[in-house]
Structures are given as structure tokens and as C-alpha cells.
C-alpha positions as CSV (number, residue, x, y, z in Angstrom):
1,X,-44.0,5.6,148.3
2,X,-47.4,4.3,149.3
3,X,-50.1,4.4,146.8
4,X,-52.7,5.9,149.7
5,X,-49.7,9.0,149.4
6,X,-51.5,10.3,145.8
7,X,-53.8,12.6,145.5
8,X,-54.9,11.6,142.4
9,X,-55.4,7.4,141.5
10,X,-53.0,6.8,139.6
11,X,-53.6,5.3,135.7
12,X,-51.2,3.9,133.6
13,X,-52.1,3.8,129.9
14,X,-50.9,1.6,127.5
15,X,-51.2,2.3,123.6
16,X,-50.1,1.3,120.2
17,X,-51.0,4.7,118.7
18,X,-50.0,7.7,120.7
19,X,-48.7,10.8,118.7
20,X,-44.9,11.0,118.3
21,X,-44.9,14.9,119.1
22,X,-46.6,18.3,119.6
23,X,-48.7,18.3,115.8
24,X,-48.3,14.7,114.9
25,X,-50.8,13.7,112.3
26,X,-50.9,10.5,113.8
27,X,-54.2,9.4,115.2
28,X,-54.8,11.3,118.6
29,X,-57.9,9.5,120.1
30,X,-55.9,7.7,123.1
31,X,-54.1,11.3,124.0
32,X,-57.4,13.1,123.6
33,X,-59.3,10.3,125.9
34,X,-56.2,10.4,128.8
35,X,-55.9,14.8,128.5
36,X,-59.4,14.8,129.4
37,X,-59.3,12.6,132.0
38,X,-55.9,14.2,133.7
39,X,-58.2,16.0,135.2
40,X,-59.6,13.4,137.2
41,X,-56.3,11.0,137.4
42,X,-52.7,11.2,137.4
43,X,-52.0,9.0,134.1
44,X,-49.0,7.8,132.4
45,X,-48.9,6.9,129.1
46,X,-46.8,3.9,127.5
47,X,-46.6,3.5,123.7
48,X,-43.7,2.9,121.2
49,X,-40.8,4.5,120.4
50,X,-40.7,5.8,116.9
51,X,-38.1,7.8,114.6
52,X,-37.8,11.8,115.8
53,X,-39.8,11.1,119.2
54,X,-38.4,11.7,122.5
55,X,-37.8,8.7,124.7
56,X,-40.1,10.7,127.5
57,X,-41.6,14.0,128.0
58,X,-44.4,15.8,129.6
59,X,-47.8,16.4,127.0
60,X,-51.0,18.1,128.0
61,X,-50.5,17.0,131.4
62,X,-49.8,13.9,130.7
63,X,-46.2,12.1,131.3
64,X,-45.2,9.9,128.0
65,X,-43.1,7.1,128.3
66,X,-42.0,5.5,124.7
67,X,-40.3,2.2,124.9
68,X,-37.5,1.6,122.8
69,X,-37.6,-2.1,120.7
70,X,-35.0,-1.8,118.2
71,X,-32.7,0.4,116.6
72,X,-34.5,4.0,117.1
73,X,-34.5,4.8,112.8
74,X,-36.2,1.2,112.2
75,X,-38.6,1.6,115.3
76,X,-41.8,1.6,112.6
77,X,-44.0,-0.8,113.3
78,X,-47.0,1.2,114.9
79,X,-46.4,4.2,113.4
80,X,-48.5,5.3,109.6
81,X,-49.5,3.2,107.8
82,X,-52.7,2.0,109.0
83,X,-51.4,1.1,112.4
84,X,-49.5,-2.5,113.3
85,X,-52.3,-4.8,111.6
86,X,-51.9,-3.0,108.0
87,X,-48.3,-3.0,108.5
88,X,-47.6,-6.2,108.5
89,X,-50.2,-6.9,105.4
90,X,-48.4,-5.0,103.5
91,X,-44.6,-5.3,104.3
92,X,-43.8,-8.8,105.3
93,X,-40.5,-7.7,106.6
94,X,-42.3,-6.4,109.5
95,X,-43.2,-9.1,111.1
96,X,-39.6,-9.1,112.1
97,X,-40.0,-6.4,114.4
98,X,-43.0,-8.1,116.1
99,X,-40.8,-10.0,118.8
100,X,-39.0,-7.1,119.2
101,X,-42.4,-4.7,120.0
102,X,-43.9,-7.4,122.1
103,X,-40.6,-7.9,124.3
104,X,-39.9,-4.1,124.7
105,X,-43.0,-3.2,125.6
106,X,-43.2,-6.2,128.3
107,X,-39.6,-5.1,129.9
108,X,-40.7,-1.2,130.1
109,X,-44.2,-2.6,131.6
110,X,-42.5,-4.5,134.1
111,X,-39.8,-1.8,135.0
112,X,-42.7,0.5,135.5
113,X,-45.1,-1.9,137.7
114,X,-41.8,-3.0,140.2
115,X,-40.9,1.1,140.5
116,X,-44.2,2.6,140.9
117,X,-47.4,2.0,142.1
118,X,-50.3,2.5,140.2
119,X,-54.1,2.5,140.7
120,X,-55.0,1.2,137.4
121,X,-53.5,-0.3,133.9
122,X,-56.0,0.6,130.6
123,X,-54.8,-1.0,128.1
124,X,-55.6,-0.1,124.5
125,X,-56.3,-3.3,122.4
126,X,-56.7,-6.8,123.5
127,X,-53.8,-7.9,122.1
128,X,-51.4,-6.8,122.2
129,X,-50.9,-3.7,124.9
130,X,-53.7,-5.8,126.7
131,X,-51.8,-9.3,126.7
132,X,-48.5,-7.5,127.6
133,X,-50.2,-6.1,130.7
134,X,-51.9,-9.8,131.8
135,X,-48.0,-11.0,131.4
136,X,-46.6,-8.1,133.4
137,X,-48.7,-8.6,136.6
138,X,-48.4,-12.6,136.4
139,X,-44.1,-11.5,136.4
140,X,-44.1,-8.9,139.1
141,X,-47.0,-10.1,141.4
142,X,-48.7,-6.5,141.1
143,X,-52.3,-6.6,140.9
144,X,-52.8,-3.7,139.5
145,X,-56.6,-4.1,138.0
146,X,-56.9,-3.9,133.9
147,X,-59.4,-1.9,132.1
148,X,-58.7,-3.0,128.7
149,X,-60.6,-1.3,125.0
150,X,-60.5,-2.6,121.9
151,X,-60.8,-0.6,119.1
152,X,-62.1,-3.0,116.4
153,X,-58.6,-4.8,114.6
154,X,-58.0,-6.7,117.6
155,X,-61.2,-8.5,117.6
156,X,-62.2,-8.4,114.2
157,X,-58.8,-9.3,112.6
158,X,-57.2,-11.6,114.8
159,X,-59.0,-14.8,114.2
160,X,-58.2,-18.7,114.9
161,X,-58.8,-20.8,117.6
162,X,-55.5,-19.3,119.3
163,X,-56.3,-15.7,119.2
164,X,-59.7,-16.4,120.4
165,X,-58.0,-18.2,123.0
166,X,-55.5,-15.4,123.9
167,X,-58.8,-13.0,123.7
168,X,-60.6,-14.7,126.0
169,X,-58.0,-14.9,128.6
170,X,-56.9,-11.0,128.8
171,X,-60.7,-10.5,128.7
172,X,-61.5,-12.8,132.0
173,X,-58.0,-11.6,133.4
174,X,-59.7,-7.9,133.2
175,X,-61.8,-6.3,135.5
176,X,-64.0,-4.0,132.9
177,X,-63.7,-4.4,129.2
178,X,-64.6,-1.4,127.1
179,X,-65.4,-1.8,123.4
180,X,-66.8,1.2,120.4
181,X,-69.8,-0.1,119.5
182,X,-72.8,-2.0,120.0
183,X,-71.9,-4.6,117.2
184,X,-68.7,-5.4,119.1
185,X,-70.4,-6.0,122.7
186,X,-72.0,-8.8,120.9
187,X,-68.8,-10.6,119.3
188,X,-67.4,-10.6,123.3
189,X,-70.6,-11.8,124.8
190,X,-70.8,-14.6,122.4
191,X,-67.4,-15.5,123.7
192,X,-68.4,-16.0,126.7
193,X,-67.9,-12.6,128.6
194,X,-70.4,-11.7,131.2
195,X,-72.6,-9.0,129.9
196,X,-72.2,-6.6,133.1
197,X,-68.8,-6.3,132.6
198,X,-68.4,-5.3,129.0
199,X,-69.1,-1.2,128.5
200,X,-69.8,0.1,125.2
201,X,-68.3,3.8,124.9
202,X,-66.7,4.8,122.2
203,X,-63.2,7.2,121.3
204,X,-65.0,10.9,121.1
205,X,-64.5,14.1,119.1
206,X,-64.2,18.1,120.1
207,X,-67.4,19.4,118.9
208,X,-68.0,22.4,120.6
209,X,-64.5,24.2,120.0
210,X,-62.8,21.9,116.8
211,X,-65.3,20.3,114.9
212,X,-68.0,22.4,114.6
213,X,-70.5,24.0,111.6
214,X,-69.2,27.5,110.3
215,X,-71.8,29.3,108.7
216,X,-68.8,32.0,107.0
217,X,-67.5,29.1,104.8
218,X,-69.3,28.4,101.9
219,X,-70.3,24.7,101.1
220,X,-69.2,23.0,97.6
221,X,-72.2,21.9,95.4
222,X,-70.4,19.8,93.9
223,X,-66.9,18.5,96.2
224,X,-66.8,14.9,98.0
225,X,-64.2,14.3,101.0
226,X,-62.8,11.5,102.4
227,X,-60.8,11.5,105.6
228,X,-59.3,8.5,106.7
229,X,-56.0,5.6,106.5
230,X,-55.6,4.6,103.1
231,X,-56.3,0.6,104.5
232,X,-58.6,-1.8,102.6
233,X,-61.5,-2.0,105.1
234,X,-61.9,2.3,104.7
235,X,-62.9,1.7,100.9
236,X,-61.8,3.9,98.8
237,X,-61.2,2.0,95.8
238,X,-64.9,1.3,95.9
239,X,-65.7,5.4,96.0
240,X,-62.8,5.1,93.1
241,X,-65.2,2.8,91.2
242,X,-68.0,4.7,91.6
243,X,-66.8,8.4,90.6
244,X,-66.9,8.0,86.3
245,X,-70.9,7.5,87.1
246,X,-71.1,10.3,89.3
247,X,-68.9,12.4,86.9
248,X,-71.6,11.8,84.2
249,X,-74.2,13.4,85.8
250,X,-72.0,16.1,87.6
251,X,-69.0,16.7,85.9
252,X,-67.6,18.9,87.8
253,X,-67.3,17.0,91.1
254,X,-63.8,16.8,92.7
255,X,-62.7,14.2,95.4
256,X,-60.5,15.4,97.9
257,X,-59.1,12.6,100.1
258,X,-57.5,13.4,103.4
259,X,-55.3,10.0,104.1
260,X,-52.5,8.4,103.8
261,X,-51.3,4.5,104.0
262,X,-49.8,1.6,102.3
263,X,-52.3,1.3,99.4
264,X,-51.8,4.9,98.2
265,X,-49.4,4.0,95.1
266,X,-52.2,1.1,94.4
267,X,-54.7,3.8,94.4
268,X,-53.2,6.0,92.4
269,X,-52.7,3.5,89.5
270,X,-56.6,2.8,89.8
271,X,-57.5,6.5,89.5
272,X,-55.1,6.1,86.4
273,X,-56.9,3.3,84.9
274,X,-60.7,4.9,85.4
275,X,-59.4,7.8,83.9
276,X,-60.3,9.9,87.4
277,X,-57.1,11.2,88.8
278,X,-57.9,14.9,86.9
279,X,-60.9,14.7,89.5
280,X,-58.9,13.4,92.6
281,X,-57.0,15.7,94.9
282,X,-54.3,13.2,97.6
283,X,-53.9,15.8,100.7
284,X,-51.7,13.0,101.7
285,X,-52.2,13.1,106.0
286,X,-53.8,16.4,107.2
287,X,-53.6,17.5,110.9
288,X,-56.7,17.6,112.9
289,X,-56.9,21.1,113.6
290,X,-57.0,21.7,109.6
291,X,-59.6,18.4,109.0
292,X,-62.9,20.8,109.8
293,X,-62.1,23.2,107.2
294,X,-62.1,20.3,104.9
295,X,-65.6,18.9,106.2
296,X,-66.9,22.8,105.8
297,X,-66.4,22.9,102.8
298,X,-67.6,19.5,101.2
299,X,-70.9,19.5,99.8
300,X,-70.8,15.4,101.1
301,X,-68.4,13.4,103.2
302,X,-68.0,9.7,101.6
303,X,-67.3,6.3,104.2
304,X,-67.5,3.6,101.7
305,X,-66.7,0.8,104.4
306,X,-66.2,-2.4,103.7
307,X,-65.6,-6.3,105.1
308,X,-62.3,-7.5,103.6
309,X,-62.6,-10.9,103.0
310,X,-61.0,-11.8,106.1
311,X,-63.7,-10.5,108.6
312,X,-62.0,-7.5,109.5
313,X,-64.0,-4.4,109.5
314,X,-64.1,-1.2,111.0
315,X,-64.9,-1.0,114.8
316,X,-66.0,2.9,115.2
317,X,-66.0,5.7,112.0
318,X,-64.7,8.7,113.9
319,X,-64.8,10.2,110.6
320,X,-68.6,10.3,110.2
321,X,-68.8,12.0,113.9
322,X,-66.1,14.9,112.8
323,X,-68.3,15.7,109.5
324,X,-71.4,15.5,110.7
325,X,-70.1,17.5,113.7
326,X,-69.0,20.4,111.0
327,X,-72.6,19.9,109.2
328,X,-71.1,17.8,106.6
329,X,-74.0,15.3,105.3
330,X,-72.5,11.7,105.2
331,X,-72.7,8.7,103.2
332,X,-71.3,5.8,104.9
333,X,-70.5,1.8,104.6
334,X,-73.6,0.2,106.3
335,X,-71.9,-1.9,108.8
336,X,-72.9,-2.8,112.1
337,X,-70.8,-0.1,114.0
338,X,-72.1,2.5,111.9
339,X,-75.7,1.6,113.1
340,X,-74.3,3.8,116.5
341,X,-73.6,6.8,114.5
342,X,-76.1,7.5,112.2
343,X,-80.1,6.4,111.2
344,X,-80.3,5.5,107.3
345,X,-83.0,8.4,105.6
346,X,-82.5,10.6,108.8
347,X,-78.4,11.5,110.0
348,X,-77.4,10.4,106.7
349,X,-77.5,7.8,104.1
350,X,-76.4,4.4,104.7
351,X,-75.3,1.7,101.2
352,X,-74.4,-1.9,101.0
353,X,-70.8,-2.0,101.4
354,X,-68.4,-2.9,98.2
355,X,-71.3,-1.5,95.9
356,X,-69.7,0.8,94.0
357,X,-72.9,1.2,91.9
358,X,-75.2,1.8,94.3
359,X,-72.7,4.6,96.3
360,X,-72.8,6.4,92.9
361,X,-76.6,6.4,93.3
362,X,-76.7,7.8,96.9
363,X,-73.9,10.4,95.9
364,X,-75.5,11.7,93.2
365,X,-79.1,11.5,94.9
366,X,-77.5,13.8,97.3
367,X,-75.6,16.1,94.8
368,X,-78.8,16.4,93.2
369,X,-80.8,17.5,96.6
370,X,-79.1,20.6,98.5
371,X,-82.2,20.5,100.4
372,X,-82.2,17.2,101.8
373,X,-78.0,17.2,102.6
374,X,-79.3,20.3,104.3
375,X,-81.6,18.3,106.7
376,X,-79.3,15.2,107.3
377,X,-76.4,18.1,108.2
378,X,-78.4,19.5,110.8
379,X,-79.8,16.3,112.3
380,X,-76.5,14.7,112.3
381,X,-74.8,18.0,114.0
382,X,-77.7,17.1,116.5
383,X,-77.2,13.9,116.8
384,X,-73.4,13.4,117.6
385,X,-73.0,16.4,119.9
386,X,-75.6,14.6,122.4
387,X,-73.5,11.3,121.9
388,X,-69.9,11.7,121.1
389,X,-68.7,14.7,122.6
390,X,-65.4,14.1,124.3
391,X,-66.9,15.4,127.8
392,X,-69.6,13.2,127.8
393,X,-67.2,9.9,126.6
394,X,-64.8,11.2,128.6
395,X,-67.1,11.4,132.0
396,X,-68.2,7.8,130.8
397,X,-64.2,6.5,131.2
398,X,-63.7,8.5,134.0
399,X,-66.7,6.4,136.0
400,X,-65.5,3.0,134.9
401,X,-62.0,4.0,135.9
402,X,-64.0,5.1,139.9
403,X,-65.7,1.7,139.7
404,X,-63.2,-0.4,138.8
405,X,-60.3,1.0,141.0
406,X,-63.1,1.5,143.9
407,X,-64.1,-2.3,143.7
């Protein structure tokens, strides 16, 4: 069939984290992202096979295709965790199944590109869904154009001369690169990328029907949340740290964290030694239709970000954009990224990152002001719906997806 025959262009998209069924509690960004543009564009979705999910199925519009890579029960590597990066730091054995991801994933590519045609490859992550797909089109001759994102691991984690190298050739081999925040436009044009071709738009979040204020639910005085993958850069043992000086002046305040991930035993032991777990409530991972209940009711939502001592930090807090979207006052990391989200003093409070004593500070400046969470709630609602709203992130995909297949 001729590719002129569609009605719709065509898009495949290939991803690392895609959830494994209707529910999943896995990270939904990339399936939000390609519902909302199904709209627009017929798109296929590649990603891994995993234990339970079905080898391929229709979702939200959307037609999945999950490559097998090993034995189906073993087929772990990209799923929980903390996604492939966290994996492998903190089960060696993993790295076994590398090979294994990398080749099945380059077969089903390949099988795809020969038997259909398609307008367009998006490929999450430089490396690897974005290497696989430079590989692919070299193999079959297709030249399908790439529209390759990268979410923040990829460029932050994967450092040395030969993964700059490997960067730097999916990036020139791809006709638009899209990256989450402004920080991370910076790392790729100091590479050498031309400025006009990188885009920074970020993953979005529903906050007109899913993550939105509800003035029926009373707000804690005195409970913090944290939502996130229980993974080094999210800092958590640093919030840890910092809750028997917040307990002293509030003793009453309760941490509920929403998460799971491979530190969570280590966690656990820490809360033990400080004394805290009493104050400490592990949801373990919570769905995302039941997260904004959580953010309603928190008197303050806590992103203690950090820098590992690797480099790798976090490329885009979706978590701050669901709170503040609910009217949940933040305290976050200060980072670069975060710079996108939120103005220190005015959206919500930025700290150093990894200072446990100066996160009590803010946190307890906060408990201590209902009046002033009050304002950063509302400007922050503000804020974020202008930005980060999946229609307007989405309509920003959708128009480098027209310009690149148009060109």
C-alpha cells in the first residue's frame, strides 16, 4: 500500500516506558502524549514486552506493539524500578538483558519499517529507542525521518567520550530533536546541534479534568507528600534527613510518599535509624487517577532533587506540575529544569539541593504560613495550566510532527 493511500500521516512511536495494560501504574506520559495526538495521526507504538502484557492490542486509539527480548517472565528491564538506567544501578544482573533489549527491539523495528510505511519515527530517548531507529533505516534503506525526545537520563547519565559520540550521531541523523526543558537545550547546543533544530516542549499533565483544585476536600495543616520513583536523583533520603527538625516544631506532621523503586528497602532502614518511620506512610506506586486526591489533601508537596555525583539529574518534575495543578504549594530541588516550572518566592519555594537543613527551614516556614502556601497554590494553579496542559504540549508535538513530515 502506498503511503499517499492514508488519510492520516502515519507515526510510529518508539518508547522504553509505555504502560503494560489498561491501569498500569507505570508512567503514562508517552501514551498520554500519542492518545492526544491520534487525533491528528495514525500512530503505532513500539515498546517492550513485559510479564502479564499482551504481545499487541488496540489502547485509546492507539495500536501497541510490544517486542519480545527474552523469556516473557524475565522480560524486566524497562519496567519499575526507576526505568532501564536505575535498573541496572541497582541489579548488575541486568545488564544481561541489555543485548537482548537492544537486539529485539532492532528486529521488531526493522520488521515494521520493510512491512509498512510510515510517515514518521519519534523516538523516545536518544539512546536507546533513538539509536535503534538511526540503525533500522541504515538496514532497510527507509528514510523514514526521526523526531527523537529525550527525557533527561539519556543525556544526563550517559556520559564518556563514546556516548557523547553515539549522541551526537542520532542527534545529526534526526530531523527535529525535542528536549523538557530549557537547561537541556543548552547541554545539545553545546554539542554542537544547530539551535533551530532543537524544540524545547516538555511531557504535559490533564489539568482541566484530572489534576485539578477541589475546594470540597479539606487541606492538611500539617501533611507533606511526595510522589515520585524511589531513585537517587528524586531525594528522598534528603526529605528523610530533614523531617526530625520539622517534627520538633510540628510534631504532628506525617509524610506520605507515593513511589516505589529499588531504594525502598534502603529507605526504610533510614527512616528506622532517624527514628521517623511512625511519621512515614509508603503508598508503595499509586495510579494516576488516585494521585490528585493525594495532592488535595497535602498541606505541601516536597521535590527534594538532587545531582548524584555522577551528573545525572532530573530532566522535567511532572510532579511539581500535578500539585500545583491540584493547588498543592511546592517545595522543590533548585535545579536548572525546575527553573521552567516554578519562580522561587512566587509558584513555590525553591532550596539548594542535598540540604537537608535548609529543606527543613522552607518546610516548616511554609507549615508555619497557611497564608502564603495559600498564594503560591493559586499562582502555581495559574501558572502550569497556561504552560503544561496536555492540549497546549500536545498542539506543540503535533506541529513539529506537520513540519518535519511536510519538509
Amino acid at each position: 500500500m502506498a503511503i499517499g493511500t492514508f488519510k492520516r500521516p502515519r507515526v510510529l512511536v518508539m518508547t522504553s516506558t509505555f504502560p503494560r495494560w489498561k491501569g498500569d501504574p507505570e508512567p503514562a506520559f508517552v501514551y498520554e502524549l500519542s492518545r492526544r495526538l491520534a487525533v491528528d495521526f495514525d500512530i503505532t507504538v513500539l515498546a517492550p514486552r513485559a510479564p502479564g502484557s499482551l504481545r499487541e492490542e488496540q489502547m485509546a486509539g492507539l495500536r501497541v506493539i510490544r517486542f519480545p527480548y527474552f523469556l516473557q517472565r524475565m522480560e524486566t528491564l524497562a519496567m519499575h524500578g526507576g526505568g532501564i538506567l536505575n535498573n541496572l544501578k541497582t541489579n548488575p544482573l541486568a545488564y544481561l538483558l541489555v543485548p537482548f533489549f537492544l537486539i529485539g527491539q532492532l528486529l521488531s523495528l526493522v520488521q515494521l519499517l520493510r512491512r509498512e510505511p510510515f510517515h514518521l519515527i519519534h523516538a523516545h530517548w536518544i539512546i536507546p529507542q533513538g539509536l535503534t531507529a538511526v540503525i533500522a533505516r541504515f538496514i532497510t534503506g527507509r528514510k523514514v525521518p526521526l523526531v527523537c525526545t529525550s527525557h533527561g537520563g539519556d543525556l544526563y547519565a550517559l556520559r564518556g567520550r563514546f556516548f557523547r559520540w553515539l549522541k551526537r550521531i542520532v542527534i545529526n541523523k534526526s530531523s527535529a530533536l525535542t528536549v523538557v526543558s530549557r537547561a537541556m537545550r543548552d547541554i545539545v547546543v553545546d554539542m554542537g546541534t544547530a539551535s533551530e533544530k532543537v524544540h524545547v516542549i516538555s511531557m504535559g499533565v490533564d489539568l482541566k479534568l484530572l489534576f485539578t483544585p477541589d475546594p470540597a476536600v479539606e487541606r492538611s495543616d500539617h501533611g507533606l507528600l511526595f510522589v515520585g520513583r524511589l531513585v537517587e536523583v528524586k531525594g528522598l533520603r534528603i526529605l528523610f534527613e530533614a523531617l526530625p527538625k520539622i517534627l520538633m516544631s510540628f510534631p504532628k506532621t506525617r509524610l506520605t510518599v507515593a513511589g516505589s523503586g529499588p531504594l525502598e528497602a534502603e529507605l526504610q532502614e533510614i527512616a528506622k535509624e532517624l527514628n521517623i518511620s511512625n511519621h512515614i506512610d509508603m503508598l508503595g506506586m499509586v495510579p494516576q487517577a488516585q494521585l490528585p486526591e493525594l495532592y488535595r489533601r497535602a498541606a505541601v508537596a516536597v521535590f527534594p532533587f538532587i545531582v548524584t555525583k555522577r551528573g545525572v539529574q532530573e530532566g522535567f518534575g511532572l510532579v511539581q506540575v500535578e500539585a500545583m495543578g491540584c493547588g498543592c504549594p511546592v517545595i522543590s530541588g533548585d535545579l536548572p529544569s525546575v527553573h521552567d516550572i516554578m519562580i522561587h518566592g512566587e509558584t513555590g519555594l525553591l532550596v539548594p539541593p542535598g540540604n537537608a537543613e535548609l529543606l527543613a527551614q522552607a518546610i516548616i516556614f511554609l507549615l508555619s504560613n497557611p497564608e502564603h502556601r495559600r498564594t503560591l497554590a493559586e499562582n502555581g494553579r495559574a501558572s502550569v495550566l497556561e504552560q503544561f496542559d496536555w492540549e497546549v504540549i500536545a498542539g506543540k508535538y503535533g506541529a513539529v510532527y506537520g513540519e518535519v513530515i511536510e519538509r
